[in-house]
C-alpha positions in Angstrom: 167.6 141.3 235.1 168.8 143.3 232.2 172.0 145.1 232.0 172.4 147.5 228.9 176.4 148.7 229.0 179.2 149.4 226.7 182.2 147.7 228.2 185.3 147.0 226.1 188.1 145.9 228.2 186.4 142.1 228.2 185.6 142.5 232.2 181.7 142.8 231.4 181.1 138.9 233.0 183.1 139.9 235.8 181.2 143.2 236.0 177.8 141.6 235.9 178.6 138.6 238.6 180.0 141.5 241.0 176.7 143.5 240.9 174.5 140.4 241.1 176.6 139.2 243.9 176.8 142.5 245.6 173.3 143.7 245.3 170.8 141.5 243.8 171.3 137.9 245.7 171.6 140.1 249.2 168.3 142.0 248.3 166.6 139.1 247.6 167.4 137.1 250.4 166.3 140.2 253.0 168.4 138.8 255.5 170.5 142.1 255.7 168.5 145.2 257.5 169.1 148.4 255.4 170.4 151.2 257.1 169.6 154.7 256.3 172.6 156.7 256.1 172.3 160.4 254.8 176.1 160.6 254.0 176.0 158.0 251.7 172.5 159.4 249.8 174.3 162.8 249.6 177.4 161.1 247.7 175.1 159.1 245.9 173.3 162.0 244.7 176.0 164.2 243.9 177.7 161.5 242.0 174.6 160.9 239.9 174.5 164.7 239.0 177.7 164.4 238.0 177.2 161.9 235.6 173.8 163.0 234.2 175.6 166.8 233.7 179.0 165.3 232.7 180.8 164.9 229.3 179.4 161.8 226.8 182.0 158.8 227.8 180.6 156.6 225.0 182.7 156.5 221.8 181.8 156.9 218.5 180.6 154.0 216.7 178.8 152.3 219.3 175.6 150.6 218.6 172.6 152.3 219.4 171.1 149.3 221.0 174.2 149.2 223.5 173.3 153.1 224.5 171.2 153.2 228.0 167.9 154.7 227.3 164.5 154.6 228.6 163.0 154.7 225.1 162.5 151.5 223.3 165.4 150.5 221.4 164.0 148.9 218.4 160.2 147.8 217.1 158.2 145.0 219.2 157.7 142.1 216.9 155.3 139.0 217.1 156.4 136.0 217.9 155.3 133.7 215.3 155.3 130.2 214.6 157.8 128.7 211.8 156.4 125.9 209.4 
C-alpha cells in the first residue's frame, strides 16, 4: 500500500497506522459483514464533491512528487546491475 500525502504537523505515522488499522487489516480479514447504508454513501459523496470542487489546501512549495495525482510522477527507470 501506497500513501501519497502532504502532512506537516509530524502525525503522518500515526495517520498511516490509523487507516491501516481501521480499514485495511479489517478488509483483509473479511470477518466483518459490510453493510450498505445509503446515509453514509450520500455523506460520503457529498463530502468528496466538496473536496474535488473546493479551494487548493496544499501550500506553496511542496514537492510535486508529494501532490496526489493519477499521472506518473516522474520517468520509469531500469533497474540495472552495479559493478
Amino acid at each position: 500500500m501506497t500513501i501519497t500525502g502532504n502532512i506537516e504537523d509530524g502525525t503522518e505515522n500515526r495517520v498511516f497506522n490509523d487507516l491501516v488499522e481501521r480499514f485495511v487489516v479489517p478488509s483483509i480479514r473479511g470477518n466483518t459483514p459490510r453493510r450498505a447504508d445509503p446515509a453514509i454513501q450520500l455523506r460520503l459523496t457529498a463530502l468528496l464533491e466538496e473536496v474535488r470542487t473546493g479551494p487548493s489546501r496544499i501550500d506553496t512549495g511542496v514537492e510535486g512528487r508529494m501532490i496526489p495525482s493519477v499521472l506518473p510522477k516522474g520517468r520509469r527507470v531500469p533497474f540495472r546491475n552495479q559493478p
